[in-house]
N, CA, C and O atoms as a GROMACS GRO file, in nm:
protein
  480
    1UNK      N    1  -1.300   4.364   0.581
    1UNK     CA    2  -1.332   4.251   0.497
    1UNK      C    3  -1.273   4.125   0.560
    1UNK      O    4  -1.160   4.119   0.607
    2UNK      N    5  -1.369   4.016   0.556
    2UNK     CA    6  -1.320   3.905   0.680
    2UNK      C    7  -1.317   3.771   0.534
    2UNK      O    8  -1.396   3.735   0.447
    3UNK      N    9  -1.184   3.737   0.577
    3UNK     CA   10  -1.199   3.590   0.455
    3UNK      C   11  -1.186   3.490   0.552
    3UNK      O   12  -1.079   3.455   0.602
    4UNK      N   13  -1.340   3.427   0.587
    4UNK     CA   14  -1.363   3.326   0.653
    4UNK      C   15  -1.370   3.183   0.594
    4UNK      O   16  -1.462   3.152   0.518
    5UNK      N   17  -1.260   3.084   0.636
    5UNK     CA   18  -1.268   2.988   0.550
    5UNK      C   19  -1.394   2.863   0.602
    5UNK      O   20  -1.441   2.866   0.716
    6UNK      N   21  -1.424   2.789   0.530
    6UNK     CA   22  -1.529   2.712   0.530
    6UNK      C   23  -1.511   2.651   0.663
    6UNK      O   24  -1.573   2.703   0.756
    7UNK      N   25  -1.442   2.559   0.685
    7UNK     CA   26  -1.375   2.503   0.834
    7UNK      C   27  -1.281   2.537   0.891
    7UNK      O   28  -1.226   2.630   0.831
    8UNK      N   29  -1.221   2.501   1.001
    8UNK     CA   30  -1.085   2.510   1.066
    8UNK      C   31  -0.971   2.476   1.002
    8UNK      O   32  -0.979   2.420   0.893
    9UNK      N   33  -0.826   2.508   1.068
    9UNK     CA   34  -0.682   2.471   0.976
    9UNK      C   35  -0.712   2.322   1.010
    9UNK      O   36  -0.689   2.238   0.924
   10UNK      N   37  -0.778   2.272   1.166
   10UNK     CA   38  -0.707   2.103   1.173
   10UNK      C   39  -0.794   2.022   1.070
   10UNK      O   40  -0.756   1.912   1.031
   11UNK      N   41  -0.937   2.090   1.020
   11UNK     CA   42  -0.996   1.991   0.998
   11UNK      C   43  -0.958   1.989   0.833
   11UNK      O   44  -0.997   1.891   0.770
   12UNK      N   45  -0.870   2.111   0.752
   12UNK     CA   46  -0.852   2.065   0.644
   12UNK      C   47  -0.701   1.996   0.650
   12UNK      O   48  -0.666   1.933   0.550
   13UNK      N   49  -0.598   2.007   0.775
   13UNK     CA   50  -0.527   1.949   0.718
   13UNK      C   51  -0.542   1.767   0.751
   13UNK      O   52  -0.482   1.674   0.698
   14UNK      N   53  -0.657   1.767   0.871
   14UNK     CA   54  -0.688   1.654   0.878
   14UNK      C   55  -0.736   1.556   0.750
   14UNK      O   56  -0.710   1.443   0.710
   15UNK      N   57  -0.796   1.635   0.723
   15UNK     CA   58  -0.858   1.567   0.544
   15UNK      C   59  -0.755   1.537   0.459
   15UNK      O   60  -0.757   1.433   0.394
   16UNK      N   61  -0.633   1.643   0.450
   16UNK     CA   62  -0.495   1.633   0.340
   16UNK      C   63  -0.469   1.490   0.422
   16UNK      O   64  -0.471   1.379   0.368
   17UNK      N   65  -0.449   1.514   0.548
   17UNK     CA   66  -0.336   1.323   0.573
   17UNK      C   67  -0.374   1.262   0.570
   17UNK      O   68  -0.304   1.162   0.560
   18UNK      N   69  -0.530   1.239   0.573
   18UNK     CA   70  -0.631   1.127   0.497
   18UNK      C   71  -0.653   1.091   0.404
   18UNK      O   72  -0.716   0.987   0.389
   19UNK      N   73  -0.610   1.161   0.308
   19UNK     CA   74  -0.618   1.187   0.155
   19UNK      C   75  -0.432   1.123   0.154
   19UNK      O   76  -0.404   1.021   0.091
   20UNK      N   77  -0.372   1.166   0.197
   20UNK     CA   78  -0.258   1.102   0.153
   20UNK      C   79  -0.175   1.031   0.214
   20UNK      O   80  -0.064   1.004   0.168
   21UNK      N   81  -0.226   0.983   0.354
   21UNK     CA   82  -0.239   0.787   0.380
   21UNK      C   83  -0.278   0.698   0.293
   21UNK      O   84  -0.228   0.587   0.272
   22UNK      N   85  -0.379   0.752   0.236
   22UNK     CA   86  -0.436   0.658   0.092
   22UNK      C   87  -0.324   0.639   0.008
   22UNK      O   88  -0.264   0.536  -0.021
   23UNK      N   89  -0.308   0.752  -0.026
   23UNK     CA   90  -0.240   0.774  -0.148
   23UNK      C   91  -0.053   0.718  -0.106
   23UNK      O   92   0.029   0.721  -0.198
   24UNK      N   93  -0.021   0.684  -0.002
   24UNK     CA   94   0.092   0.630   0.061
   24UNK      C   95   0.060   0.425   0.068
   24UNK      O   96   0.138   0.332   0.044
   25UNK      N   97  -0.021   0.426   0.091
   25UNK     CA   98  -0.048   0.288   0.097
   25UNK      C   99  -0.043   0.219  -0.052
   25UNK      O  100  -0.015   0.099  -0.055
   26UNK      N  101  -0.068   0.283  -0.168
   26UNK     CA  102  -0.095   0.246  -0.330
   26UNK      C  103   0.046   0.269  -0.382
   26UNK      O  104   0.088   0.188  -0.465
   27UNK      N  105   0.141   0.392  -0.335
   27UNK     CA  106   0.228   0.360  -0.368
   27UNK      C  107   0.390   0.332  -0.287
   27UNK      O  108   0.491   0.295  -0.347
   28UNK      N  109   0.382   0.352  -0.185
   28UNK     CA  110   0.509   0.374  -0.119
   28UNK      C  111   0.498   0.180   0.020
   28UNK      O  112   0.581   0.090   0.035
   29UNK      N  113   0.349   0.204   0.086
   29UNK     CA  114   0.370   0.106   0.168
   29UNK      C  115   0.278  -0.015   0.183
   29UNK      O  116   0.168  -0.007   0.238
   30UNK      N  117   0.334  -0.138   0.126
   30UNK     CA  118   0.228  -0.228   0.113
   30UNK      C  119   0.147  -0.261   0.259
   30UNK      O  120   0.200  -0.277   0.369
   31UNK      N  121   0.004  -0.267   0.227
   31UNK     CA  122  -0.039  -0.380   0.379
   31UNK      C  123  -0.119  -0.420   0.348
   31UNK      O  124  -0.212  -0.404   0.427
   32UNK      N  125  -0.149  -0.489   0.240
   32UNK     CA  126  -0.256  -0.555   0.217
   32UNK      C  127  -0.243  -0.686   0.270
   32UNK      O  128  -0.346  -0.745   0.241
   33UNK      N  129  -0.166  -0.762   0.335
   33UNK     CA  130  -0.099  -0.880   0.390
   33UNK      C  131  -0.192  -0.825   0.507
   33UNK      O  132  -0.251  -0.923   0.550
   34UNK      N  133  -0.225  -0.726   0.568
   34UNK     CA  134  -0.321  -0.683   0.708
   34UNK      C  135  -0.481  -0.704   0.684
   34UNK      O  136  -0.554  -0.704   0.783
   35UNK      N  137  -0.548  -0.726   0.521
   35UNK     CA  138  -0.660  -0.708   0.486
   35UNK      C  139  -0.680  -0.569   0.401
   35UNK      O  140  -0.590  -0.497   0.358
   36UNK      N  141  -0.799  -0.553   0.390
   36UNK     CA  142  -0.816  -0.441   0.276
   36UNK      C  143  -0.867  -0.307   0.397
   36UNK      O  144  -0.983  -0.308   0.440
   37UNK      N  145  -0.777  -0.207   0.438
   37UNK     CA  146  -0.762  -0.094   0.533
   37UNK      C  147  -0.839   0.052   0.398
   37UNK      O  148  -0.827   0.099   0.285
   38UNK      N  149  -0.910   0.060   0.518
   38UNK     CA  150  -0.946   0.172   0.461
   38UNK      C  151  -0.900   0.326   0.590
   38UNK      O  152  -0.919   0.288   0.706
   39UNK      N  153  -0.856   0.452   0.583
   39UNK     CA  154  -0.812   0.547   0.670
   39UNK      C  155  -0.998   0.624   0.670
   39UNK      O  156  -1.051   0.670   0.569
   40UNK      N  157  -1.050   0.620   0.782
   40UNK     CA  158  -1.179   0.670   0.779
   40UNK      C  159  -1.184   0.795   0.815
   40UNK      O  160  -1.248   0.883   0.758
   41UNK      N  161  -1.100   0.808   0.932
   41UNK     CA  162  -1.079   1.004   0.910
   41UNK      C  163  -0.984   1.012   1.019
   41UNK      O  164  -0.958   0.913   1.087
   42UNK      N  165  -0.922   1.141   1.041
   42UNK     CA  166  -0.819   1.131   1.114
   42UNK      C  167  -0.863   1.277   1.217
   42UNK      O  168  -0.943   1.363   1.181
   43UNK      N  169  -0.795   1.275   1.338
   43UNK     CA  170  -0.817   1.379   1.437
   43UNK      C  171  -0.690   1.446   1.463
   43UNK      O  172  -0.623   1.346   1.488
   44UNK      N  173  -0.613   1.540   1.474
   44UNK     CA  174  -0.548   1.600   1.474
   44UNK      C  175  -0.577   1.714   1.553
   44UNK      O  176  -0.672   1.791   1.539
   45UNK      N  177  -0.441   1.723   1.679
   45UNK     CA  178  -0.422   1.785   1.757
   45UNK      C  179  -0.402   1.960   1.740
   45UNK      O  180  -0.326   1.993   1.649
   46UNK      N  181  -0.459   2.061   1.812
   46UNK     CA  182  -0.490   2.196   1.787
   46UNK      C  183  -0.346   2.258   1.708
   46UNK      O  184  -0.342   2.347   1.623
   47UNK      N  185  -0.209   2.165   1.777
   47UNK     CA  186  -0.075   2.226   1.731
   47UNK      C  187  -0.001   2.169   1.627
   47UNK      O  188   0.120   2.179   1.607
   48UNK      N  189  -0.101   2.099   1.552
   48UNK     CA  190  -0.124   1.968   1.447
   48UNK      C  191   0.025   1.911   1.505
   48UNK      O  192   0.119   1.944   1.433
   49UNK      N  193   0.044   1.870   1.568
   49UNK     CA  194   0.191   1.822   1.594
   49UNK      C  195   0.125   1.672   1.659
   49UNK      O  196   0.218   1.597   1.631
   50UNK      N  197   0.022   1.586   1.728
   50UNK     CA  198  -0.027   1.481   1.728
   50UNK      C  199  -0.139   1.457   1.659
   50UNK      O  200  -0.226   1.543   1.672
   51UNK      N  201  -0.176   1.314   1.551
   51UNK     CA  202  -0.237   1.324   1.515
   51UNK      C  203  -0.359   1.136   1.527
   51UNK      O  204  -0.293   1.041   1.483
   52UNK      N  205  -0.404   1.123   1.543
   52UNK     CA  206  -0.503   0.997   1.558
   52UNK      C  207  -0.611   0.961   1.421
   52UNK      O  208  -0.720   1.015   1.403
   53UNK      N  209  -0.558   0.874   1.348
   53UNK     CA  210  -0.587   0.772   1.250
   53UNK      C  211  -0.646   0.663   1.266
   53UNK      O  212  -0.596   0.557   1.304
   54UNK      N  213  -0.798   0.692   1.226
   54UNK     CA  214  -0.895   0.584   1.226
   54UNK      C  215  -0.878   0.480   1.095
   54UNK      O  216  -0.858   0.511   0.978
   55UNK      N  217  -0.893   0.350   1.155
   55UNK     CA  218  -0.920   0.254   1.001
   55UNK      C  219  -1.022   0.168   1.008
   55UNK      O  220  -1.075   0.131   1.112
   56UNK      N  221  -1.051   0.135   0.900
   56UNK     CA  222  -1.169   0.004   0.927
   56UNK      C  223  -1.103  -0.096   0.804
   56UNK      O  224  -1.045  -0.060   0.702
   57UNK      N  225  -1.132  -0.233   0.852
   57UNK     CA  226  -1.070  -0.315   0.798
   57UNK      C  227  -1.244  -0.407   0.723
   57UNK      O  228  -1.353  -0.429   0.776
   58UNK      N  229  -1.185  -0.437   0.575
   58UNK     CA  230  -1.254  -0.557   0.559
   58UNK      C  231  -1.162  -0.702   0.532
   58UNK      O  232  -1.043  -0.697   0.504
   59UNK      N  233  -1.212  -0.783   0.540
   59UNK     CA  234  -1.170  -0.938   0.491
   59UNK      C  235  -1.028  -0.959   0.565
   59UNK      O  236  -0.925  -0.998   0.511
   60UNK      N  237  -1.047  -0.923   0.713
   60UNK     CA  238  -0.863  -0.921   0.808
   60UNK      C  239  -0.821  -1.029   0.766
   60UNK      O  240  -0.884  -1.124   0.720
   61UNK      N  241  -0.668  -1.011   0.787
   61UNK     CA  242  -0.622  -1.172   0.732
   61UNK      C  243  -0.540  -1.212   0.849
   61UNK      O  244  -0.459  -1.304   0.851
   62UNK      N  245  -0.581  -1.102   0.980
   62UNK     CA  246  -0.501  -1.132   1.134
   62UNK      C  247  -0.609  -1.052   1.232
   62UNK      O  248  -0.700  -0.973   1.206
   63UNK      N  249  -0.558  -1.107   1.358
   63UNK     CA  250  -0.606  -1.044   1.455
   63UNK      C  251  -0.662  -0.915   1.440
   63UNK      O  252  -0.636  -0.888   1.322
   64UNK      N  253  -0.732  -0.805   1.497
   64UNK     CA  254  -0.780  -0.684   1.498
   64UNK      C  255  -0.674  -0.614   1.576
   64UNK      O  256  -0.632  -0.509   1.529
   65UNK      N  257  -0.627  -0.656   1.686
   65UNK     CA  258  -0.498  -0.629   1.780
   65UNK      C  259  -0.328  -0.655   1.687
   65UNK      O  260  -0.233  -0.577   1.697
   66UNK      N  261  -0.330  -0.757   1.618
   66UNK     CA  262  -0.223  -0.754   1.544
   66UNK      C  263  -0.190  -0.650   1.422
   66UNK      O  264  -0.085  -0.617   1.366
   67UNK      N  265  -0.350  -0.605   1.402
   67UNK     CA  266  -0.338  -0.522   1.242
   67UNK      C  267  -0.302  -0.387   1.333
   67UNK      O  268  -0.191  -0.334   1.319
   68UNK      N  269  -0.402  -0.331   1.428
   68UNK     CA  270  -0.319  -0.238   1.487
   68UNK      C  271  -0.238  -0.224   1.497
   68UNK      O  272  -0.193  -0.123   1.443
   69UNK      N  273  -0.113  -0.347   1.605
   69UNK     CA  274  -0.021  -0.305   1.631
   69UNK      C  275   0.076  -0.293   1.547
   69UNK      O  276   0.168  -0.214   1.570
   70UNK      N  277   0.070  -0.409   1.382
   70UNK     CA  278   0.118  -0.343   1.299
   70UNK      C  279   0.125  -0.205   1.185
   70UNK      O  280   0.199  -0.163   1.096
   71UNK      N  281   0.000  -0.171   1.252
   71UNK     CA  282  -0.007  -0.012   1.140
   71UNK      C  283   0.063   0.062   1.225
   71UNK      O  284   0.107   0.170   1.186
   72UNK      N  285   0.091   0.011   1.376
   72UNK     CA  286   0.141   0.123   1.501
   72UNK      C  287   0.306   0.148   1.469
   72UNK      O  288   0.369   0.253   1.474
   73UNK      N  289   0.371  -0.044   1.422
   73UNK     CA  290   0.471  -0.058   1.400
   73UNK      C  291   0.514   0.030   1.260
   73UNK      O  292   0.625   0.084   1.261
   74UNK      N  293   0.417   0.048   1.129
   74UNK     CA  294   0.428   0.140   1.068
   74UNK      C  295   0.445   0.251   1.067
   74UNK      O  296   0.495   0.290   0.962
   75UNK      N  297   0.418   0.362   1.174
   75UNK     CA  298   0.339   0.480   1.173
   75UNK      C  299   0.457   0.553   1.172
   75UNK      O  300   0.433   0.673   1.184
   76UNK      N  301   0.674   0.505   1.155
   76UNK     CA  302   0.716   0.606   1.161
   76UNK      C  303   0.752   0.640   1.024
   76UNK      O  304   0.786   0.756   1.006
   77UNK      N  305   0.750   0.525   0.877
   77UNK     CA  306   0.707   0.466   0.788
   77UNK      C  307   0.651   0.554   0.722
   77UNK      O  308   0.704   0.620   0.633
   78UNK      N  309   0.481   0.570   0.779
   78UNK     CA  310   0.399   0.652   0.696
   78UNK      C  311   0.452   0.777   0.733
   78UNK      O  312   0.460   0.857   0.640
   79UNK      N  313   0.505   0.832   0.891
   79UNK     CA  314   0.544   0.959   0.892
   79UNK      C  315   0.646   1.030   0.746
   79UNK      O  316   0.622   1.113   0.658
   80UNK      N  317   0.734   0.966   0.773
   80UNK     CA  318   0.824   1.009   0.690
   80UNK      C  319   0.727   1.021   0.481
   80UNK      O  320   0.709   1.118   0.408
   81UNK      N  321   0.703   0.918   0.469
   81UNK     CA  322   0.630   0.986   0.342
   81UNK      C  323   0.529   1.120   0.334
   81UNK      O  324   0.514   1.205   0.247
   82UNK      N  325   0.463   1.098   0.470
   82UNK     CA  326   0.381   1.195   0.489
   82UNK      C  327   0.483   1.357   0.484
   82UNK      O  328   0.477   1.449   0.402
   83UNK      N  329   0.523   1.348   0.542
   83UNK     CA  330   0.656   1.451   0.484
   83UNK      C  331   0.691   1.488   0.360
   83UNK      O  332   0.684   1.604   0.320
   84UNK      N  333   0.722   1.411   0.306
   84UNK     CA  334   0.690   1.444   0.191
   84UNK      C  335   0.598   1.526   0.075
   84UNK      O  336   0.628   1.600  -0.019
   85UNK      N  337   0.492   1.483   0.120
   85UNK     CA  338   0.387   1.569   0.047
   85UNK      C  339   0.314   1.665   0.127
   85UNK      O  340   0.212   1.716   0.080
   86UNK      N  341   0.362   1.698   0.265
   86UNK     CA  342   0.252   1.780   0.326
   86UNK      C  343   0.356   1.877   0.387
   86UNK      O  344   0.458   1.858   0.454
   87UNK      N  345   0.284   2.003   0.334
   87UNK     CA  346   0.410   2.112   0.428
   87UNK      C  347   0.298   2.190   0.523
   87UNK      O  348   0.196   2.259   0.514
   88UNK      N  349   0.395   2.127   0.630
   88UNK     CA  350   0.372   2.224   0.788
   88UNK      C  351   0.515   2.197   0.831
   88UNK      O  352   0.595   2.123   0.775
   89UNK      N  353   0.531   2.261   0.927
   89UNK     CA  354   0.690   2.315   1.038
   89UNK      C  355   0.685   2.200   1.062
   89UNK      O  356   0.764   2.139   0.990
   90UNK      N  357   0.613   2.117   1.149
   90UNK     CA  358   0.627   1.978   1.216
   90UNK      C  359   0.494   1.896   1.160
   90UNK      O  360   0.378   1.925   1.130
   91UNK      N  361   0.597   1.748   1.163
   91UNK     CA  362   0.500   1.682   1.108
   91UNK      C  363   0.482   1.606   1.188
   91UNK      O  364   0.568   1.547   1.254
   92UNK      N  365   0.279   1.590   1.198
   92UNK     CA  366   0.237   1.486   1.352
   92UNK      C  367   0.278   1.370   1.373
   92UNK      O  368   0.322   1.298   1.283
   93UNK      N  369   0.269   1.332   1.508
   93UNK     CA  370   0.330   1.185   1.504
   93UNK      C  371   0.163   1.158   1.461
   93UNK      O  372   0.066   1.234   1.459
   94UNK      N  373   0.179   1.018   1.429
   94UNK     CA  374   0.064   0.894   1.411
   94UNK      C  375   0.038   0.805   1.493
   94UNK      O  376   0.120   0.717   1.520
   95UNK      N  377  -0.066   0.812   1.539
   95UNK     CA  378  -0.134   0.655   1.632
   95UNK      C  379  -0.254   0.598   1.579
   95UNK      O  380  -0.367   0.643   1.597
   96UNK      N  381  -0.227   0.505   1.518
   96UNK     CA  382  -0.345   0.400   1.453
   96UNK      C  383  -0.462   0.402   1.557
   96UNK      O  384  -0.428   0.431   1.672
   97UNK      N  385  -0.621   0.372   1.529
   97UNK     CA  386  -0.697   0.311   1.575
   97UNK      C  387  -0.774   0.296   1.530
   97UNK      O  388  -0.816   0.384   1.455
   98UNK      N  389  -0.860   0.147   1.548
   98UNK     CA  390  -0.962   0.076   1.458
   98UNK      C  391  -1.078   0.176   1.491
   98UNK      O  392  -1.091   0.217   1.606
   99UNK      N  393  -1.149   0.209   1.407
   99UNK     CA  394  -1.270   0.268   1.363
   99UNK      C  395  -1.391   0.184   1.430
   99UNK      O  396  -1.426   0.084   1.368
  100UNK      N  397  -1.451   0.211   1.537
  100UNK     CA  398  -1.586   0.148   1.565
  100UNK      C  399  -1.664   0.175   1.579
  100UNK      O  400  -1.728   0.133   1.676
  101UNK      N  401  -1.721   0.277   1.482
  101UNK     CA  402  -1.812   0.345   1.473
  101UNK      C  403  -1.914   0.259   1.362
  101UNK      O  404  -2.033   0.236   1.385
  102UNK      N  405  -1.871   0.235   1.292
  102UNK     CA  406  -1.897   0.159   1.156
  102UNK      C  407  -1.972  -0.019   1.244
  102UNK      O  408  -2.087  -0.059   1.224
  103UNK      N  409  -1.910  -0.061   1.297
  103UNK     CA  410  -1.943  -0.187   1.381
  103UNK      C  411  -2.063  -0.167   1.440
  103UNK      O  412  -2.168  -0.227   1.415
  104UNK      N  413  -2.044  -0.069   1.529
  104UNK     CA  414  -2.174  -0.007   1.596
  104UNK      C  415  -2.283   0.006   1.539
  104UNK      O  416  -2.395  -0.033   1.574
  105UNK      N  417  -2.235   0.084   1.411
  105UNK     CA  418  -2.333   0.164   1.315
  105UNK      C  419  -2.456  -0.040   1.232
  105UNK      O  420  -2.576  -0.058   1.212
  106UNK      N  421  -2.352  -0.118   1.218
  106UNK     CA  422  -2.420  -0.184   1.162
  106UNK      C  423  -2.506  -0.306   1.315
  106UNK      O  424  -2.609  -0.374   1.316
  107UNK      N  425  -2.448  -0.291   1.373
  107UNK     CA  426  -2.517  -0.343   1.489
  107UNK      C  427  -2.645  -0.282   1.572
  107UNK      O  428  -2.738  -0.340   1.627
  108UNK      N  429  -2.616  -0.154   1.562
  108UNK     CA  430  -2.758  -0.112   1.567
  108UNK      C  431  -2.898  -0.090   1.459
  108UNK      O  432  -3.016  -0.058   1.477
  109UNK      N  433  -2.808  -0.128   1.334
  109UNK     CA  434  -2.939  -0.144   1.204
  109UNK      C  435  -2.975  -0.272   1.248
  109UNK      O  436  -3.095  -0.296   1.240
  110UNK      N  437  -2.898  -0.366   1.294
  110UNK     CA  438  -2.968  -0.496   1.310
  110UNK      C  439  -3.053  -0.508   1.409
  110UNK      O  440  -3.140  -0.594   1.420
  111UNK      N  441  -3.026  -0.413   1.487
  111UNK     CA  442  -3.143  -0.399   1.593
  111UNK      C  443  -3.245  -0.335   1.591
  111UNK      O  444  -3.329  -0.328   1.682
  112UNK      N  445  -3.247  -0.260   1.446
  112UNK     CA  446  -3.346  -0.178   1.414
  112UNK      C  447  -3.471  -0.271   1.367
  112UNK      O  448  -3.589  -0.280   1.400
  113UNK      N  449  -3.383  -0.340   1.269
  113UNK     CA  450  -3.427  -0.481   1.190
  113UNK      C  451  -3.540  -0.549   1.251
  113UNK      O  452  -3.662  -0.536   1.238
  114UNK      N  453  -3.462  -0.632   1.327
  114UNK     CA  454  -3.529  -0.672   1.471
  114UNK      C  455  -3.644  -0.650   1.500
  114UNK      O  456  -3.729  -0.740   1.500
  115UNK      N  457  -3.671  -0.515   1.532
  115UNK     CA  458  -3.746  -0.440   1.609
  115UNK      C  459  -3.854  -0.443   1.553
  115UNK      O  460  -3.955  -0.474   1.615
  116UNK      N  461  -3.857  -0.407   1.408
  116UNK     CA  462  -3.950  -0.388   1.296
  116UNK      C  463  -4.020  -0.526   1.310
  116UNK      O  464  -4.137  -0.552   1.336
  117UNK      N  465  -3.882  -0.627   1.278
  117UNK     CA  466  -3.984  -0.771   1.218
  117UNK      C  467  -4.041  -0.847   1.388
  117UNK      O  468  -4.095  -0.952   1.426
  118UNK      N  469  -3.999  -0.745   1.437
  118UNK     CA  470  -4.116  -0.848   1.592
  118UNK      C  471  -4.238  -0.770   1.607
  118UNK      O  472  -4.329  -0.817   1.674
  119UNK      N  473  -4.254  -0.620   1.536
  119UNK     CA  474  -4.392  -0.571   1.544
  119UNK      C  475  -4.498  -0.612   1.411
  119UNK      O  476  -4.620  -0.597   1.401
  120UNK      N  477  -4.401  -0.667   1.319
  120UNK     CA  478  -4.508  -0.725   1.185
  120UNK      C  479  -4.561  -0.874   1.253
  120UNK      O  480  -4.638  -0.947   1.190
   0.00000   0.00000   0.00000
């Protein structure tokens, strides 16, 4: 009898530190002084011991390079809460990075756009 779970260990515990980056930002670490951050999904290493944190920002209220390097300046910050609520042996380090998938994603609808209104 095989109890096969739906996905992998990284990709659910990837989802838990995504789920509770959120939930760290509402109550433990302000940054809304960075704009309104959203955590879009996170990648996490096979020995979950490194882990890579996507964000996308709306309405920045700084640089794209400054909000990074301050979520980077955060990340030992969020470690430690993250501790808190998440049990594994070791807990991953964190490295911020802006999400550009989403940028892309809307830059190529505009080119979709485009495309359409030069064949009407």
């Amino acid at each position: 009898m095989t109890n096969e779970k739906p996905y992998k260990r990284t990709e659910r515990v990837s989802l838990q530190i995504q789920q509770i980056l959120g939930e760290i930002t509402t109550k433990h670490i302000d940054i809304s002084h960075l704009g309104f951050i959203t955590f879009t999904r996170v990648e996490i290493s096979p020995d979950l011991r490194h882990s890579k944190v996507f964000y996308s920002v709306l309405n920045e209220n700084m640089s794209v390079d400054d909000i990074n390097i301050e979520l980077n300046n955060l990340a030992k910050a969020f470690r430690k809460y993250l501790g808190h609520e998440i049990r594994l042996k070791n807990i991953p380090d964190l490295k911020f990075f802006q999400d550009k998938s989403i940028k892309h994603e809307e830059h190529m609808q505009s080119i979709f756009k485009k495309l359409n209104t030069d064949k009407s």
